[in-house]
Structure formats: C-alpha cells, structure tokens
C-alpha positions in Angstrom: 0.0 0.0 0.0 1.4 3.4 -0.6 2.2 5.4 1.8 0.5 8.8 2.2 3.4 11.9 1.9 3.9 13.6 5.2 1.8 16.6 6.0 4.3 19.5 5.3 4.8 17.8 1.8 1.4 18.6 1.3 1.3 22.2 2.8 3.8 23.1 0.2 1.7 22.0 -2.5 -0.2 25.4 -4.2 -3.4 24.6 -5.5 -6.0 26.6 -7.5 -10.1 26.0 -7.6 -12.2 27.7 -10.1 -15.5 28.4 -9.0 -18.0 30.7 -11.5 -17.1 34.0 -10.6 -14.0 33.6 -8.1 -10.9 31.7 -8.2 -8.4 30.7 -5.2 -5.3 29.5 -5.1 -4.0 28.1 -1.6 -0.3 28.3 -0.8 1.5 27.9 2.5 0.1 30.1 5.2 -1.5 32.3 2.2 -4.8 32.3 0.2 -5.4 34.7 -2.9 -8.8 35.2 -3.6 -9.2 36.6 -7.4 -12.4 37.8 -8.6 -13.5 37.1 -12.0 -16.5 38.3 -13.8 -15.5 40.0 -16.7 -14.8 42.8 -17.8 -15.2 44.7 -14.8 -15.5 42.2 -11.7 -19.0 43.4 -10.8 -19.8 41.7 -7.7 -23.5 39.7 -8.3 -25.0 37.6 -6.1 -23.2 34.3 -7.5 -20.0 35.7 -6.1 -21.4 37.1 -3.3 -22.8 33.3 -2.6 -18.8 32.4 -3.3 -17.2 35.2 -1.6 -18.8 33.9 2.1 -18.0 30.4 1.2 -14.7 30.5 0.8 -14.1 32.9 3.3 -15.9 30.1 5.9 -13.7 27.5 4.4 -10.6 29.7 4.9 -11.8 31.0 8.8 -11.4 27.0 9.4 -7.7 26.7 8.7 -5.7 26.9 11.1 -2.8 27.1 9.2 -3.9 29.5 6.6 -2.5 33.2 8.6 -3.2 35.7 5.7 -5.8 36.3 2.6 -5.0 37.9 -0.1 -7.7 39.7 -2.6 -7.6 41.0 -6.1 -9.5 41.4 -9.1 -8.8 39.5 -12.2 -7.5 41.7 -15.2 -7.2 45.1 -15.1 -10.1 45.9 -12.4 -10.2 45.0 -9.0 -14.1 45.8 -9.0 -16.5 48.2 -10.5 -19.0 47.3 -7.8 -22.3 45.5 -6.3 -24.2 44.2 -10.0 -26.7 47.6 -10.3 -29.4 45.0 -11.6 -29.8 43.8 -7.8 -30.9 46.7 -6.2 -34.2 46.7 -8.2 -37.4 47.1 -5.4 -38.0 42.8 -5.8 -33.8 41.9 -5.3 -32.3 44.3 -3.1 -33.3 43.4 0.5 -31.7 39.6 -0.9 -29.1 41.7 -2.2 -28.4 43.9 0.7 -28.1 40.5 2.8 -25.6 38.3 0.8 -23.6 41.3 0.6 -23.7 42.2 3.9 -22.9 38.5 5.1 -19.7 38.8 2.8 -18.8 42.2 4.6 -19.0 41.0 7.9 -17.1 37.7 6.9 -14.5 40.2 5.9 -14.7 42.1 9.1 -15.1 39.0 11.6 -12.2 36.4 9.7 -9.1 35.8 12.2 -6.9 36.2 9.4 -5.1 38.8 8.2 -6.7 40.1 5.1 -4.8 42.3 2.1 -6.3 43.9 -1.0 -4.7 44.3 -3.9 -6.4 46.6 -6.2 -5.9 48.4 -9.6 -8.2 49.5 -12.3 -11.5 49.7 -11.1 -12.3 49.9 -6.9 -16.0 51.9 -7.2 -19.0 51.0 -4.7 -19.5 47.6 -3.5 -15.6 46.7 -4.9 -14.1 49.8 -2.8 -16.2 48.5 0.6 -14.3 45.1 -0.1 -11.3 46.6 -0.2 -11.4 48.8 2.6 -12.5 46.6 5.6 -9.8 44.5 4.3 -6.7 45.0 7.4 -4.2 45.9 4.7 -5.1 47.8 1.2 -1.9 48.6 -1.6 -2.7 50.3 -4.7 -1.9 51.1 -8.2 -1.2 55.1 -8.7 -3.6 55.0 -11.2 -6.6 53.2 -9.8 -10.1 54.5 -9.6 -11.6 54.4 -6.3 -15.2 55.7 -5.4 -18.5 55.6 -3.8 -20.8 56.7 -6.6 -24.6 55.5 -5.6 -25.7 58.9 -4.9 -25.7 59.2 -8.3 -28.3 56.2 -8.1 -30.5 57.9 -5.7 -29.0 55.3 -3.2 -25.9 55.2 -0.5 -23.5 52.6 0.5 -24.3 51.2 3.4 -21.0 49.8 4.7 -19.4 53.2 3.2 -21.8 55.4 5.4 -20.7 53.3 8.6 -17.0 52.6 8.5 -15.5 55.3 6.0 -15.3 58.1 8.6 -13.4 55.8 10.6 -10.6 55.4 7.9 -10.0 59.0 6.5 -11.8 61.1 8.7 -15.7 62.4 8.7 -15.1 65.3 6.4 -13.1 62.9 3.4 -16.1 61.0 4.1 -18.6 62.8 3.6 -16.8 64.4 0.5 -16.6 60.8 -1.4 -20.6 59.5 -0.3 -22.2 63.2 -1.2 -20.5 63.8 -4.2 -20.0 60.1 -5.5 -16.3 61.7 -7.6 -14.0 59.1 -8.0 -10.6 59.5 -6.6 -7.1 57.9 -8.1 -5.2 55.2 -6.0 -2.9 58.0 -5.0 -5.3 60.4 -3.1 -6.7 57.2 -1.3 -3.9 56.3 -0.1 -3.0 60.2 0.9 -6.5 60.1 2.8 -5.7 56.4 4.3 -8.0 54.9 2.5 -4.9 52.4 1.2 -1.9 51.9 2.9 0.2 52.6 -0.1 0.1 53.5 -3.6 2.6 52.3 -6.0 3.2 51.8 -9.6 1.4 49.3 -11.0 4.8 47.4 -12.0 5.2 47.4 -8.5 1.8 46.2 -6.7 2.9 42.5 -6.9 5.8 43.0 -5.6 4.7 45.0 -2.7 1.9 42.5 -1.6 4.5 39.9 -1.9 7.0 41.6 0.6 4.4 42.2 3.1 3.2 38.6 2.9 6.7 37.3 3.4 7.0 39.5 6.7 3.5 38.3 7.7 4.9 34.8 6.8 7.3 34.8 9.9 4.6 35.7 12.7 2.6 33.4 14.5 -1.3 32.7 13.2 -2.4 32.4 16.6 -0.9 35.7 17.7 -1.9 37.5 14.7 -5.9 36.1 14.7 -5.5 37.4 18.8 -4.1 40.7 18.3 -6.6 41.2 15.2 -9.6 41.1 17.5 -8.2 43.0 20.2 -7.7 45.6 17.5 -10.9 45.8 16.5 -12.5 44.9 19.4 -14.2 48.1 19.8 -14.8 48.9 16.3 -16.4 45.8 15.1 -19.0 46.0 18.3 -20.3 49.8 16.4 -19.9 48.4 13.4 -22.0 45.7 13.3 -24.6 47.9 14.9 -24.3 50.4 12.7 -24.2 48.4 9.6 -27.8 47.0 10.7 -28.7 50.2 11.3 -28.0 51.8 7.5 -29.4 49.0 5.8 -32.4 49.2 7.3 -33.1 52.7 6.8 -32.0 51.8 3.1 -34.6 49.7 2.9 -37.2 51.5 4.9 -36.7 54.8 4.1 -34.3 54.7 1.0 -35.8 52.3 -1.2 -39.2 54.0 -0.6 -38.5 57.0 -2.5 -39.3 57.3 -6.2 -36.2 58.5 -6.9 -34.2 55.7 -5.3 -36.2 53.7 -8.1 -34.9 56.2 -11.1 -31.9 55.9 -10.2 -31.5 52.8 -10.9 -34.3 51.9 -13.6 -32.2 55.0 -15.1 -29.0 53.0 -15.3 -30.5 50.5 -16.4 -31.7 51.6 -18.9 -28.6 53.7 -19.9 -30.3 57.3 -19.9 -30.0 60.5 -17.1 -32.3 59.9 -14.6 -35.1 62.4 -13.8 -35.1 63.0 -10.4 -38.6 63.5 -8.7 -37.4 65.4 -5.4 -39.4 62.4 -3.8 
C-alpha cells in the first residue's frame, strides 16, 4: 500500500479552484482570492454566494494566517451588479452582501487587498474593511450610488473611521472618483505604487506576515478591533435598514437605478 506523503509535503503544494465567478489559489500560510467576472468584476449575487464560502472555508484553517484579494484583469471591482438593487432583489441583495462584509470584518486572518483598475461601490467597501489595502497610482476608487438615488451602506458606517468624517462625507455626497494616489493620501490604502510594483509589494508584506505566528496575529486582530467591530455591526444594521425602509421607498431611489439600467439621465422626482 502506498504510503500517504507527510503533511508538510502537502502544505507546500499550491493549489488553485475555479468556482464561476472567483478563483483561489492556496499556498503555505497564504490564500489569494481573485475575482472574476469579466470585464469589470462586478460583484452579483453568484459571487457574493462564493465570496462567504470560501471565506468560511478559509476561517477553518488553522494554518492558513493571511488572505489575499484581487481582481482578475485590469479591475479589482467596478462594484455591487446595479441589476440587484431593483425594489424585488435588493433586500436579498443587501443580505448576501452584507454577510460577505461581515465575513471580511469577523475572519481571524489577516486580510490584504490588492487593487488596480476599477475599486468603485460595492468593490471599494471590499477593499477597505480588508486589514491591509496597496494600490496602483492609477486606480479608480469611489462611492458613486448617490448618483443612483441610493448610499452605501458599509461606506456610510465605517468610511469616517478610515480618513476622517469630512473625506467621508466628501466621497458619499459627491459620489467623484478619486485615483489610488489620493486614497492612499486620505488612508483609505496603505500605499500606492506603480502598478509594476503592486505584486511585488503584496508579496513583501506577505513574506513578513509569513514569519509571525497565526495564533498571535488572529489574537491581536480582535483586540484591535475589538471596539470597532461592536459599532460596526450595529451600525451596519442600522443603515441598511433605513436603506430599505426609508431609501428604497422613495421614487427617486427607483430612477436611479431603472435609469442606469436603462442607460439614460435619470429624472429626479425630489421624492
């Protein structure tokens, strides 16, 4: 009978598993989560479905100390699909997301995002509860729903605690888009590089997260956030249900996006 190769044989075998819109690769200590929906990454409900999956599967390695995430291509993510915040989807829409947010926010392991090209709505809110955030110069980051008639949800109750309440409220109410370099200026990123440099950046910090102790890490990680994630999970409840209450409600909320949609201006009713 052969005999089965000893376990640190396997933990330095890589593998990679293709779901439909994500793809991870597992290496020692590290897992890169890509995600790929072409062109742009938009994050629908398939992924979202995905996202918390693997994420669960992840939370229950032990030896697994640091995720890594990135968009496939040239776009990290243009955002939350706009089709699923129609009046029938979005309170399904609001959850799954949600439930991959709070994975994010809850996971013992330290979490890095990667990002270039596109990082706008629901891609920039994956990013940004990540622990550590490098990006390209050149990247677009943003918040644009208020050009939807809507908000962002996890935006409007963790942003202010990254770069402050006026940057905050400068990037919900106007909905502009910002390059890689100003987020990182307004600590929205850690860093911004060149985007011949991004890989190798990620790649140094995983090799100094490499040395440290999982079990330390996952411990100093909640007493970090200790505090935070107690208001944000509260507030988080709190803006999506006035989103849906209150928000989704309003008729222009609706023109927003049946106006996207539909690829025209919206006409706003003032209601």
């Amino acid at each position: 009978m052969a005999r089965a190769p000893p376990p640190a044989k396997i933990m330095t075998m890589a593998t990679e598993t293709q779901i439909s819109r994500i793809v991870t690769k597992v290496q020692p200590s590290v897992v890169r989560i890509s995600l790929r929906n072409p062109p742009l990454n938009v994050i629908d409900l398939p992924m979202m479905d995905e996202l918390v999956q693997a994420t669960s599967e992840i939370e229950a390695r032990p030896e697994i100390s640091t995720t890594v995430i990135s968009g496939h291509a040239n776009s990290f993510s243009a955002g939350v699909d706009v089709a699923a915040h129609t009046l029938d989807k979005v309170e399904a829409m609001l959850s799954k997301f949600h439930a991959v947010i709070r994975a994010l926010v809850n996971t013992k392991k330290v979490t890095i995002a990667a990002v270039n090209g596109h990082c706008l709505g629901g891609g920039a809110d994956l990013a940004m509860v990540c622990d550590l955030v490098y990006t390209t110069e050149d990247a677009q980051w943003g918040f644009p729903e208020i050009k939807l008639g809507c908000y962002p949800p996890v935006a409007v109750t963790a942003l202010a605690a990254l770069v402050g309440q006026k940057h905050a409220a400068d990037l919900i109410l106007t909905g502009r888009t910002i390059s890689g370099s100003e987020a990182a200026s307004i600590g929205l990123a850690n860093r911004a590089v060149p985007k011949d440099q991004l890989d190798g950046v990620v790649e140094d910090v995983l090799k100094q997260v490499s040395k440290l102790s999982s079990a330390t890490l996952a411990t100093t990680k909640k007493a970090i956030y200790a505090w935070d994630c107690m208001h944000f999970d509260k507030g988080l409840a709190r803006a999506e249900k006035i989103y849906l209450d209150e928000l989704m409600k309003t008729e222009d909320a609706r023109e927003g996006i049946n106006a996207f949609l539909e690829k025209r201006e919206p006409q706003w009713k003032r209601k």
